[in-house]
VMD Tcl script that draws the C-alpha trace (Angstrom):
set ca {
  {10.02 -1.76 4.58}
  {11.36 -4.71 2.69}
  {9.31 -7.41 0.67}
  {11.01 -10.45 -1.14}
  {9.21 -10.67 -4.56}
  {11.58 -13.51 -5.68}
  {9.31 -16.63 -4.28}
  {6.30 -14.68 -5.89}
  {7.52 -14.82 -9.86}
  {4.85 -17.29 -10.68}
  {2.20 -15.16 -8.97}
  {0.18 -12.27 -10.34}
  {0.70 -9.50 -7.97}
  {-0.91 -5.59 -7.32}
  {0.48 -3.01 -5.51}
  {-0.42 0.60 -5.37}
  {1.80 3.35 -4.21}
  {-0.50 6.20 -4.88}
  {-4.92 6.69 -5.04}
  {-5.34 4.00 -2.32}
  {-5.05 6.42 0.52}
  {-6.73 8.84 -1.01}
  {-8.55 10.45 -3.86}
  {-5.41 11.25 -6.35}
  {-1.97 10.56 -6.48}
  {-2.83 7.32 -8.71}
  {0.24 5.28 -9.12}
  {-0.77 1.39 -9.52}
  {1.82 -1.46 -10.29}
  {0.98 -5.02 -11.70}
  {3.88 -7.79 -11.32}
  {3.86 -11.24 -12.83}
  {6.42 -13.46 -13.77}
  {9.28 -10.83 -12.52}
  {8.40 -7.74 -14.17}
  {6.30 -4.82 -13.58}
  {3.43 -3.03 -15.26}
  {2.74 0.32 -14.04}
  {-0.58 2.11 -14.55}
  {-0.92 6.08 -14.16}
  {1.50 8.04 -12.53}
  {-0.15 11.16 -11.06}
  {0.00 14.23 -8.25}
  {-2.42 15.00 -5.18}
  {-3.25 18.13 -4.10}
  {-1.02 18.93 -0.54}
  {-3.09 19.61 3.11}
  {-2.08 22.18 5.19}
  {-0.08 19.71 7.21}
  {2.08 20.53 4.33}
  {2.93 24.39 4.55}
  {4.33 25.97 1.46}
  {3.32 23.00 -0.74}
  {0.72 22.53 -3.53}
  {1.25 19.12 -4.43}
  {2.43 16.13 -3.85}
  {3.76 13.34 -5.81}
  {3.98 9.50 -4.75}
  {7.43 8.06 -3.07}
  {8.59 5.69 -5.73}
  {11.36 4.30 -3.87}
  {9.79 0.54 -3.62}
  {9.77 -0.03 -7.29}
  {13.19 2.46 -8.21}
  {15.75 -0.80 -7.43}
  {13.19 -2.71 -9.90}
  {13.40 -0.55 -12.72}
  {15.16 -2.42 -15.10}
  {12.42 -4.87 -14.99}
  {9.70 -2.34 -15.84}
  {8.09 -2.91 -18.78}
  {6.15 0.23 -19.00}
  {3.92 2.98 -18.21}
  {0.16 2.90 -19.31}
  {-1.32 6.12 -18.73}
  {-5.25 5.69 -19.03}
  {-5.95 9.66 -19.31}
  {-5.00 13.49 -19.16}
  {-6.13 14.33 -15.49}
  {-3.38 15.88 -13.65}
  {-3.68 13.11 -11.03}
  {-3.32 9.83 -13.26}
  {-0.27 11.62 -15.76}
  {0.90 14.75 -13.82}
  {3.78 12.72 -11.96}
  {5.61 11.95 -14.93}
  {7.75 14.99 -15.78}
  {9.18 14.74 -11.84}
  {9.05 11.00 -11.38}
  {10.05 9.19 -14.62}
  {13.73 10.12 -14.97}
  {14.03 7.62 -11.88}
  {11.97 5.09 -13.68}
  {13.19 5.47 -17.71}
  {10.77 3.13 -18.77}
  {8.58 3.28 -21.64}
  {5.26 5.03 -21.97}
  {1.77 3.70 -23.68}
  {-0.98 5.65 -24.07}
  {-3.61 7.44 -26.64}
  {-3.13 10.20 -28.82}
  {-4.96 12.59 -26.99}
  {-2.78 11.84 -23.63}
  {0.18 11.64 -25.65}
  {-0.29 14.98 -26.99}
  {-0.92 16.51 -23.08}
  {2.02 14.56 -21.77}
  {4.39 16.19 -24.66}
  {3.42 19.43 -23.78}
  {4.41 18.88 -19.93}
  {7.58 17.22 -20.55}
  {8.40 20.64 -22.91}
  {8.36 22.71 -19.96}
  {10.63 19.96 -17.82}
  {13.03 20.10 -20.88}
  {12.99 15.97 -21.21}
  {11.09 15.62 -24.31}
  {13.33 13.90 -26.48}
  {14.10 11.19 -23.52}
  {10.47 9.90 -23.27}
  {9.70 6.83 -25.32}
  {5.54 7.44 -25.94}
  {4.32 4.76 -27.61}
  {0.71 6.21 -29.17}
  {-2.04 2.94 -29.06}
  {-5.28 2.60 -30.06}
  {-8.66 1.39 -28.47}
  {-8.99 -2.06 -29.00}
  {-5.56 -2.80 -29.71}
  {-4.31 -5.32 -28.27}
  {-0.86 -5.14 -27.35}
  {1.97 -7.25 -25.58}
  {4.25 -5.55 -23.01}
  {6.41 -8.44 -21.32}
  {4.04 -10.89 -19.97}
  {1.43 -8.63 -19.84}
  {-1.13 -8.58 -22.71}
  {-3.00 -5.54 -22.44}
  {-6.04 -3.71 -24.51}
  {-7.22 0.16 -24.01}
  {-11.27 -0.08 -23.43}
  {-13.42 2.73 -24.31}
  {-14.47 4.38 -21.19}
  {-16.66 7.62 -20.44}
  {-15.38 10.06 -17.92}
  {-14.43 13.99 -18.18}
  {-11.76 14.18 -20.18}
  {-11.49 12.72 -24.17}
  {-10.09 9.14 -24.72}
  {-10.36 7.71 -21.19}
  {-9.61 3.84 -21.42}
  {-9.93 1.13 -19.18}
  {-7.17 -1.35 -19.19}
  {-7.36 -5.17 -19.55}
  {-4.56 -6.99 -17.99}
  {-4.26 -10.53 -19.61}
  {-1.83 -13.04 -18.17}
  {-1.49 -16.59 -17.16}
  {-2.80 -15.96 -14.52}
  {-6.27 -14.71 -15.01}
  {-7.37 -11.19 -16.45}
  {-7.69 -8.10 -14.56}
  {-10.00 -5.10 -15.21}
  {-8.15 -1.80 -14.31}
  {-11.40 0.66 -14.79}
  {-9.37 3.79 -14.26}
  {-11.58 7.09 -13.80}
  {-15.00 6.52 -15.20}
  {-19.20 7.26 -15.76}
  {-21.87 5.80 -17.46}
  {-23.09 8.83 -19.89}
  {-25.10 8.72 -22.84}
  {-24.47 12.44 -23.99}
  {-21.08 13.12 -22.35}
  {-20.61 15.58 -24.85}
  {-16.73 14.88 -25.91}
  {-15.46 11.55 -26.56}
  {-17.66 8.44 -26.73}
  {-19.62 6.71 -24.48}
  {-18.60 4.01 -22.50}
  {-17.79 0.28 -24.95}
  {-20.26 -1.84 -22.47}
  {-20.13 -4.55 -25.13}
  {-16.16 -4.79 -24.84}
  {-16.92 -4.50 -20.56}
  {-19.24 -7.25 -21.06}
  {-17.37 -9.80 -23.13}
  {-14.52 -9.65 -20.87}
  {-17.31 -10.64 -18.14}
  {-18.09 -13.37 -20.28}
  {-14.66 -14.75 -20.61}
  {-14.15 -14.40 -17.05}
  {-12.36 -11.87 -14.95}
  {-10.02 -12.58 -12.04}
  {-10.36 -9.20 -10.50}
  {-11.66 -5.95 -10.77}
  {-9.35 -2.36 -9.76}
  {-12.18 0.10 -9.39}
  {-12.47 3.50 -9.24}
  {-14.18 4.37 -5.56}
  {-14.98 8.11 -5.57}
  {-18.56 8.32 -5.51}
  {-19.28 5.12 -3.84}
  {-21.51 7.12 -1.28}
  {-23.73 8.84 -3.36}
  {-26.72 6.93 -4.47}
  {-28.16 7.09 -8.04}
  {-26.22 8.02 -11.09}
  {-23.92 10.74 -11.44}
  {-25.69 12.75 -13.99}
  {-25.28 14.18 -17.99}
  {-22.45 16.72 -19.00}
  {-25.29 17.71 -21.45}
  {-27.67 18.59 -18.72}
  {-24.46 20.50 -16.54}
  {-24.18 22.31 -20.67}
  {-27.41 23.71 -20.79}
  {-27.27 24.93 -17.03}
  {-24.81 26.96 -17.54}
  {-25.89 28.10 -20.54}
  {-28.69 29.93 -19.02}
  {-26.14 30.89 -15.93}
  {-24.08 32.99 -18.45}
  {-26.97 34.16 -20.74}
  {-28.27 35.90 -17.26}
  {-25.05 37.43 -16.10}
  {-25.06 41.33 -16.95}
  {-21.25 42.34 -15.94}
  {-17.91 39.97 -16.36}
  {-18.07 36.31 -15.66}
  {-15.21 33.79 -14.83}
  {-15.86 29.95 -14.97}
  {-13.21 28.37 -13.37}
  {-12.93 24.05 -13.46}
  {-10.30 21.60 -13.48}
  {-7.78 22.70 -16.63}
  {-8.10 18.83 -17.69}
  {-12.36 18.74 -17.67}
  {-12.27 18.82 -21.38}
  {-15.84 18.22 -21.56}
  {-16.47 21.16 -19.25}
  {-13.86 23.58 -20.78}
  {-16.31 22.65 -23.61}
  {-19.19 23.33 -22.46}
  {-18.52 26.59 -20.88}
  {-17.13 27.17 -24.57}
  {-20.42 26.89 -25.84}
  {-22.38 28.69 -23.20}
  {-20.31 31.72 -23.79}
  {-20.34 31.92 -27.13}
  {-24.27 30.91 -26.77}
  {-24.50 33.86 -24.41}
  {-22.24 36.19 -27.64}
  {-19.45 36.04 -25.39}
  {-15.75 35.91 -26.29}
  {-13.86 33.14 -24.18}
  {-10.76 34.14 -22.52}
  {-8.28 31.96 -21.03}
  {-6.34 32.29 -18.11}
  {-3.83 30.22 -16.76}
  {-1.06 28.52 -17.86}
  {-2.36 24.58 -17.49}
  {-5.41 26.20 -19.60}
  {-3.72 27.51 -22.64}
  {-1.67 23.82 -22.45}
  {-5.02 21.65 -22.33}
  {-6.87 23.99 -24.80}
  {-3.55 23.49 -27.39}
  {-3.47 19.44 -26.63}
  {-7.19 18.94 -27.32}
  {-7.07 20.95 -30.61}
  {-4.36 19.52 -31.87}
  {-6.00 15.94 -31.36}
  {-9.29 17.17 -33.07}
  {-11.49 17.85 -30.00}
  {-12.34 21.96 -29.64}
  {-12.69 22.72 -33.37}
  {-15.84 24.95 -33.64}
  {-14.48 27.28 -31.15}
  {-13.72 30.82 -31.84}
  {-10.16 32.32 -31.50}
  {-9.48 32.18 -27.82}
  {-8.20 35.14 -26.52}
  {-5.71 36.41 -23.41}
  {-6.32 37.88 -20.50}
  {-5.16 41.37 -21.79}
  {-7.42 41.37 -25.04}
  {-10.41 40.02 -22.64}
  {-9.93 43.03 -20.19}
  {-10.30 44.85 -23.29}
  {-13.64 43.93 -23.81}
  {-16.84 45.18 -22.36}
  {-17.69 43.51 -19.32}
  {-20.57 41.93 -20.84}
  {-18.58 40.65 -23.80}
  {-16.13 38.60 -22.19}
  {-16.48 34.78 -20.06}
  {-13.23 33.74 -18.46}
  {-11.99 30.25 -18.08}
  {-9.31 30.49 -14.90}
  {-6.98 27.97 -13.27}
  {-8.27 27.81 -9.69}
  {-11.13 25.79 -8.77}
  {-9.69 24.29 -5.82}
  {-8.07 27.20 -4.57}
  {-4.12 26.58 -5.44}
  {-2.15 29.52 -4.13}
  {-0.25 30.28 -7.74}
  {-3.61 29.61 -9.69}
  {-5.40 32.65 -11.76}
  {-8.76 32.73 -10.10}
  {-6.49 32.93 -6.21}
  {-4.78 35.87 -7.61}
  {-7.50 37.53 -8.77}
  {-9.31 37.15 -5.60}
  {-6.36 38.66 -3.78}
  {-6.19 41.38 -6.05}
  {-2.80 40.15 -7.10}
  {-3.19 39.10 -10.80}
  {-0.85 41.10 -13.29}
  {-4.29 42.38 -16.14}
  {-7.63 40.54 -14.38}
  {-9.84 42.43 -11.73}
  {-13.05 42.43 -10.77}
  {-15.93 44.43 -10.19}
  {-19.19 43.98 -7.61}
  {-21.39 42.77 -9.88}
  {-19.38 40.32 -11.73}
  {-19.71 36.81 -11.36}
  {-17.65 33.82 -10.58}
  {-19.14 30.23 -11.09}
  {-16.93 27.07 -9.72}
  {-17.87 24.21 -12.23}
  {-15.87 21.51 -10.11}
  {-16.56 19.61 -7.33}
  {-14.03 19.86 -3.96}
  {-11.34 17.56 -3.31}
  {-11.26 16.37 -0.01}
  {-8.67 18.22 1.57}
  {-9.23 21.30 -0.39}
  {-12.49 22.97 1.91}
  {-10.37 25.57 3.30}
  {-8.57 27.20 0.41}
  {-11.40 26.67 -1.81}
  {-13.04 28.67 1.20}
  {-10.68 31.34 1.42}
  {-11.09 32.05 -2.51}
  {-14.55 32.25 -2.46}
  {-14.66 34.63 0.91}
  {-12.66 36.70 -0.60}
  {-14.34 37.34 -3.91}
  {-17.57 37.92 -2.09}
  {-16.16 40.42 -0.02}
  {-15.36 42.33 -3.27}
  {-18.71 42.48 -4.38}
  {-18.52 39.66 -6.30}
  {-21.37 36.91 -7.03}
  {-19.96 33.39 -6.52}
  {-22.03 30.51 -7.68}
  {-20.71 26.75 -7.61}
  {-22.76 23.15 -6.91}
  {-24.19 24.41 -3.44}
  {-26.30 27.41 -4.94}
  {-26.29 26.01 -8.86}
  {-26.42 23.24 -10.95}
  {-22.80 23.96 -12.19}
  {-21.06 20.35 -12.16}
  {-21.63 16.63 -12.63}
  {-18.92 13.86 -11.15}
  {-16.90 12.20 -13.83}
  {-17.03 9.57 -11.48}
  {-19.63 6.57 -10.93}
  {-22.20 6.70 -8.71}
  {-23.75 3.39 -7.02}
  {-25.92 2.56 -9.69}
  {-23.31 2.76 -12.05}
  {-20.44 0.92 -10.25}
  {-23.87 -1.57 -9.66}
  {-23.96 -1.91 -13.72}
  {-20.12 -2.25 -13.75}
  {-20.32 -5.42 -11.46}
  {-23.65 -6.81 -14.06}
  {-21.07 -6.26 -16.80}
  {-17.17 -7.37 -15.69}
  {-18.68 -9.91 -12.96}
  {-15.09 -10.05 -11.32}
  {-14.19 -12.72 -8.98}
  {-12.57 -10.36 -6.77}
  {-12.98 -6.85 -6.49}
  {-10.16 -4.04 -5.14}
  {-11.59 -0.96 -4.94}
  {-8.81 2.39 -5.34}
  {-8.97 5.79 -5.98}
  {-10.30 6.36 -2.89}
  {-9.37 6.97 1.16}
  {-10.40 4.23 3.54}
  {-13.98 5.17 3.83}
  {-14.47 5.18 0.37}
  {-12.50 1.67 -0.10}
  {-14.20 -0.08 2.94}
  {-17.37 0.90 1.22}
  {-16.62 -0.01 -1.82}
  {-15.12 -3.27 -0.43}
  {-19.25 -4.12 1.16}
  {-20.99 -2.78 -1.90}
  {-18.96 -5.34 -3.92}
  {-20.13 -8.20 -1.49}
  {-23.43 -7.26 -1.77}
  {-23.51 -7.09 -5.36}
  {-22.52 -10.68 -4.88}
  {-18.84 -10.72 -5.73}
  {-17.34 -13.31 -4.02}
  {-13.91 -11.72 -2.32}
  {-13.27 -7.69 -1.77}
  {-9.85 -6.45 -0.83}
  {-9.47 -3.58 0.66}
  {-5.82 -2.09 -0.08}
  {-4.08 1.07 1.45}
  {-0.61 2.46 -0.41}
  {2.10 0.06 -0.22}
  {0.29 -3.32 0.20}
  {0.91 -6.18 -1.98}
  {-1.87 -8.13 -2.92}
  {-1.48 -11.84 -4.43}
  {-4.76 -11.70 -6.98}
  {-3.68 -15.24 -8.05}
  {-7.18 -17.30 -8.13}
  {-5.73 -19.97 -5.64}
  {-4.43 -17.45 -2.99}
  {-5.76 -13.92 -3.10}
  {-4.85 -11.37 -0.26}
  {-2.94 -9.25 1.14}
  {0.49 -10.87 1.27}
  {3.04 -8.10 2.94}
  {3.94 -4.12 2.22}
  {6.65 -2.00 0.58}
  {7.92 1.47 1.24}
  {5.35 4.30 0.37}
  {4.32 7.65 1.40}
  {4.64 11.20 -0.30}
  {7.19 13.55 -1.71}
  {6.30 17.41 -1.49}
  {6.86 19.28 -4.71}
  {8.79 22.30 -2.69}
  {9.17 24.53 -4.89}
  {11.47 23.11 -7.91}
  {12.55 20.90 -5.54}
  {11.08 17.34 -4.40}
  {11.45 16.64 -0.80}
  {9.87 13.93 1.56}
  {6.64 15.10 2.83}
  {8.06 13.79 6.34}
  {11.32 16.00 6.03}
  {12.80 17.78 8.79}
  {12.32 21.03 6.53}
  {8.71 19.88 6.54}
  {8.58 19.31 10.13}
  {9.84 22.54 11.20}
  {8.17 24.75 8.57}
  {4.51 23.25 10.42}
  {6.42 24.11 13.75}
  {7.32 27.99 12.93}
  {3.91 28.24 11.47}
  {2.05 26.76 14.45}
  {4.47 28.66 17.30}
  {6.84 30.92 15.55}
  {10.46 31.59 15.92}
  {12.92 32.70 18.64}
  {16.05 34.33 17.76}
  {18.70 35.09 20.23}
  {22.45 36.60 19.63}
  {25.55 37.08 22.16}
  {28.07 38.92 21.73}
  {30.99 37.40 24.31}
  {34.36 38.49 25.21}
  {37.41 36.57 25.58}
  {36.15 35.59 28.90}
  {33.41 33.89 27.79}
  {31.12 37.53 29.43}
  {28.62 39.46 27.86}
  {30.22 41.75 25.82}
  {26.44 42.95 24.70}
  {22.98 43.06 26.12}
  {21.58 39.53 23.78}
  {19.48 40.50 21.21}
  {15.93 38.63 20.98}
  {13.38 38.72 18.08}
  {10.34 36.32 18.04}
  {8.83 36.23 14.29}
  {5.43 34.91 14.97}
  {6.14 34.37 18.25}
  {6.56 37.47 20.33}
  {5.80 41.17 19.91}
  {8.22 43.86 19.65}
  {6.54 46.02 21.32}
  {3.30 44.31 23.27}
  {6.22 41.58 24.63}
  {8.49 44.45 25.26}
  {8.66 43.67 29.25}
  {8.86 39.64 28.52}
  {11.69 40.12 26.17}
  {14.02 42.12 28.48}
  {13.21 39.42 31.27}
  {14.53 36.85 29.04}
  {17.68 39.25 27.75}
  {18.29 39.86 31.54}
  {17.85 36.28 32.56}
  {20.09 35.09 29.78}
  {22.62 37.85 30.94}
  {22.47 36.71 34.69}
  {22.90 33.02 33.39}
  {25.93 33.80 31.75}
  {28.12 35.75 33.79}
  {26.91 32.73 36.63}
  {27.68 29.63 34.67}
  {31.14 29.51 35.57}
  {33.02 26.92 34.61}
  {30.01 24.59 34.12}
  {30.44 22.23 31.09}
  {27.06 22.96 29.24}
  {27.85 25.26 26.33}
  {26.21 28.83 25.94}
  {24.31 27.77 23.25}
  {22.81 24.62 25.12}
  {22.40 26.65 28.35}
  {20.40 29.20 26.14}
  {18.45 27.43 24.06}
  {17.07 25.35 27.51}
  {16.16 28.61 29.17}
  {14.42 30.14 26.53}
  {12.55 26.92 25.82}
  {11.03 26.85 29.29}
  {10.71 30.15 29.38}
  {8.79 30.76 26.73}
  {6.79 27.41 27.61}
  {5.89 28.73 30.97}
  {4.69 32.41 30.05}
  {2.90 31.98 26.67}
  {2.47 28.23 26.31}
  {4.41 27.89 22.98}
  {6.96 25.96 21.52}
  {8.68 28.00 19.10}
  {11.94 27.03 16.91}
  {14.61 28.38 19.03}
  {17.86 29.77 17.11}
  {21.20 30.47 19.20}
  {23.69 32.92 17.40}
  {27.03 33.67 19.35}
  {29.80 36.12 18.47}
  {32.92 35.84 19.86}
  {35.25 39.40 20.07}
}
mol new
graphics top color blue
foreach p $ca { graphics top sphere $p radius 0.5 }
foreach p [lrange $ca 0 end-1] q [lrange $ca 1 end] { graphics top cylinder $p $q radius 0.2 }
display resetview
């Protein structure tokens, strides 16, 4: 879907492509005298209407013809779903990238294992700095949230100033990193601010969102009382949690033993930016299976149930040095993504079924949000007092919410944005002006593929009615040469169906030695039967595969 930008240079424009359609996936883009900003660049978790896929990544293919005129990439933090795009997505975009040290450091160590390193311009800024990046002047604002150096970004132009919050909390002991720069927050409220791009997560729960120091001393005590093995498992980013289960181990004389990939890659990053220095040697997975079971707390890749993750191959008994006893205990210190219920599910059935005690936010105080509440977006509002608010980072319940809250905190316009929409925030104007192209590309794989693909399409279609196969072997004739061969992976049984499948062989036979001289092809005449066939004796719809052999 087309949009002509050209009659739009003098107007400041926002369109997001990703985290307006859902929680994740953030991928926002700024455009203002005829180039483009882009903040974050992140991956979602995949549904099951997305077999064989973990993630997904946004479609970029509205801003690719544009990318000469990108100025660059702000990344505002280290969360998989604001920066974990870039190692798949930027080689189509080659512009440069702005960021902290902390986020720089995370970013480098993803791009190692993609191999592009040495491609990526990462330009390292400070908070407060202000910087100029085309027309855009822009400056990093200290911002609390899970994860060290969050920032908020201020958009100055011509035009009017924009408040991109990014992923954020109000927390006076959060534990690592600062606390959020309300003074900054509250000058640019002074000064006046055209619009507000706020984070929507929590916009349903009332109050505040809580203390990582109170979530620190909970499980604390969780681990002191554990008797056999433990394994913590939370979001590989959540430095402030990785943290704090650091400390509740080692509070609890407890070696800390990390296991997963992303882990060892977050735990290197934060060191090497100064956060995670009183912390013992970590040690691997062999060393901690070493240990007595009481001597040991895991940290495992996993809390929201990805197939490949540590804690999902543990629970199926498939992990290459880590198993469990009944006894042990495993404690989810995250909160679910939407989306996520039933593999989250599926991990934790499984570990109880071993024996296992699982404990997460249901049955134990074990996580806080990183996100705002509704008295903190409330005290957001006090502070930036925006002239228009878009809420993001969010799916449409969350953003119509938001979108009312805002009104009734008494900003004067809310606009409530899906992917793909373009949105004049130019004082005189504001709204919703057209769309671009967006959707989602499936990481399949090593391979990215559109999430609409006919590969997608008919891997939900064998998975939902399985597979017929059918091969003839014909003579010269055009006869049976062969009794056809059927097989019906997921579909029909071998030996249950065994009086089904010879009907069909036999009615495929009879069709064939009848047809003639008709002008439908064997493989068309086949395919038809079987479809009805099928249709009218089991109900299903599987993928149908002809095979013929000529002699």
């Amino acid at each position: 879907m087309g949009f002509n930008f050209t009659p739009h240079n003098d107007d400041l424009l926002f369109v997001p492509l990703g985290g307006a359609n859902e929680i994740g996936m953030n991928l926002n883009l700024y455009r203002y005298k005829g180039k483009w900003l882009m903040i974050d660049l992140g991956i979602g978790f995949a549904d099951n209407h997305l077999p064989g896929v973990d993630i997904v990544v946004p479609n970029i293919d509205a801003i690719t013809p544009y990318k000469q005129d990108i100025v660059g990439l702000v990344i505002t933090h280290a969360h998989e779903d604001h920066v974990g795009a870039v190692p798949y997505l930027w080689p189509e975009l080659g512009c440069p990238i702005y960021t902290t040290a902390f986020t720089a450091a995370v970013l480098k160590a993803k791009l190692v294992e993609e191999g592009i390193t040495a491609k990526v311009p990462i330009h390292e800024v400070k908070a407060g700095q202000s910087y100029d990046i085309g027309p855009f002047t822009l400056e990093m604002v200290p911002i609390t949230h899970s994860i060290p150096e969050m920032h908020a970004v201020a958009v100055k132009t011509d035009k009017g100033t924009v408040m991109h919050t990014g992923d954020w909390k109000l927390d006076a002991a959060p534990m690592v990193g600062g606390t959020t720069d309300e003074a900054t927050l509250k000058r640019y409220g002074d000064e006046g601010v055209l619009a507000m791009v706020c984070d929507s997560t929590n916009v349903f729960v009332e109050g505040e969102s809580g203390s990582e120091k109170d979530v620190r001393a909970s499980l604390t005590d969780m681990i002191r009382e554990c008797r056999e093995r433990v394994i913590v498992t939370t979001f590989s980013s959540n430095i402030a949690r990785l943290e704090s289960v650091i400390y509740a181990a080692q509070a609890a004389g407890r070696e800390v033993v990390l296991a997963g990939r992303s882990i060892w890659r977050m735990v290197g990053a934060a060191q090497e930016a100064g956060y995670l220095q009183d912390a013992r040697p970590f040690l691997t997975d062999t060393q901690g299976m070493e240990l007595p079971r009481h001597k040991a707390a895991f940290i495992a890749t996993g809390c929201q149930g990805e197939s490949r993750a540590a804690l999902s191959k543990i629970a199926r008994g498939e992990h290459p040095m880590i198993r469990l006893s009944p006894g042990d205990t495993v404690i989810f210190s995250s909160r679910n993504i939407p989306g996520n219920e039933l593999e989250i599910a599926f991990v934790h059935n499984r570990l109880v079924a071993q024996g296992v005690e699982v404990i997460n936010d249901y049955n134990g105080f074990t996580h806080v949000s990183g996100h705002p509440a509704r008295m903190e977006l409330e005290r957001m509002y006090q502070l930036v007092r925006p002239h228009i608010a878009v809420p993001v980072h969010g799916e449409a319940r969350h953003i119509h919410e938001h979108a009312n809250f805002a009104k009734a905190l008494q900003v004067p316009l809310a606009i409530e944005p899906s992917n793909g929409v373009v949105i004049n925030l130019t004082a005189e104007k504001p709204g919703i002006i057209g769309s671009v192209e967006s959707g989602y590309l499936a990481m399949d794989g090593t391979s990215l593929i559109d999430s609409n693909s006919t590969v997608i399409r008919q891997r939900r279609k064998l998975r939902d009615d399985g597979a017929c196969m059918v091969s003839l072997v014909l003579d010269k004739k055009g006869g049976l040469a062969a009794t056809p061969r059927i097989t019906g992976p997921g579909c029909l049984d071998e030996e249950e169906d065994r009086d089904f499948i010879a009907s069909l062989a036999e009615g495929i036979g009879e069709m064939i030695e009848a047809r003639g001289k008709r002008t439908k092809a064997p493989t068309e005449l086949v395919h038809n039967h079987l479809r009805k066939a099928i249709r009218d004796e089991l109900g299903k719809k599987p993928v149908i595969t002809v095979h013929i052999h000529h002699l």
